[in-house]
C-alpha positions in Angstrom: 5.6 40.3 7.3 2.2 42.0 6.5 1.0 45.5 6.9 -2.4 46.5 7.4 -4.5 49.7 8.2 -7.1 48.1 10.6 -11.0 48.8 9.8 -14.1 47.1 11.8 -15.5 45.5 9.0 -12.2 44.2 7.7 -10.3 40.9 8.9 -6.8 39.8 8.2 -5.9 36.2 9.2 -3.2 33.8 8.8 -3.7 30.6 6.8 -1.2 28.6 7.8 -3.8 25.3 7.3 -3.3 25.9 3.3 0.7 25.7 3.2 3.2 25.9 6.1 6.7 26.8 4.1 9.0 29.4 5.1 8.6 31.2 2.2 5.2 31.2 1.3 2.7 33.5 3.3 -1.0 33.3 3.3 -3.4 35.4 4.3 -7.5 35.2 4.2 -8.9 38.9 3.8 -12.4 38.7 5.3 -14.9 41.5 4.3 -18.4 41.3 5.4 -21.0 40.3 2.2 -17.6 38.9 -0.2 -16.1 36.0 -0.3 -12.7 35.3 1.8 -9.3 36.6 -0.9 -6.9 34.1 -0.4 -3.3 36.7 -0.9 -0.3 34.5 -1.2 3.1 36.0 -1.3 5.8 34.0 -2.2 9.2 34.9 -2.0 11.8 33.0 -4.3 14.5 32.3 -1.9 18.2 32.2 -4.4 20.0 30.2 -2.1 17.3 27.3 -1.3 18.1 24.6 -3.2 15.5 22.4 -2.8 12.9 23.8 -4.8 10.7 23.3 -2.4 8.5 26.4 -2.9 8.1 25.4 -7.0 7.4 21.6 -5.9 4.4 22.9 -3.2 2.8 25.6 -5.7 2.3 22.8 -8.5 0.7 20.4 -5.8 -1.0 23.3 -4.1 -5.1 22.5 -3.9 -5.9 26.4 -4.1 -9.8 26.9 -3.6 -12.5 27.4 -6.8 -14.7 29.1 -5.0 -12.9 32.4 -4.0 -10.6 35.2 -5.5 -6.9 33.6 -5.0 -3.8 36.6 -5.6 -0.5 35.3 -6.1 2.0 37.4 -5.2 6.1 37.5 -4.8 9.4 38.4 -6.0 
């Protein structure tokens, strides 16, 4: 879930066409004049066993060409 205090110049939007995983949100911070901040939180689920969230973060093709935050528990 994301909070966010809502400005004109400022978009938040969901990038679900980067990962799609249950425990991995991202979200594209648009600001007129900057580049798009990719924020990704991921949460470290302790009963998935899979590893599915460790497996998609090392194959992840994050983008050069913008500020990337990594964020989670």
């Amino acid at each position: 879930m994301l909070y966010y205090q809502q400005r004109n110049s400022l978009e938040v939007a969901l990038c679900s066409d980067l990962v799609r995983d249950r425990d991995i949100q991202v979200i594209g911070v648009i600001y007129p004049g900057q580049p798009t901040t990719i924020i990704m939180n991921i949460y470290n689920d302790p009963t998935r066993l899979d590893n599915n969230v460790i497996y998609i973060l090392q194959n992840l093709d994050l983008p050069t060409n913008r500020p990337v935050i990594l964020t989670g528990d």
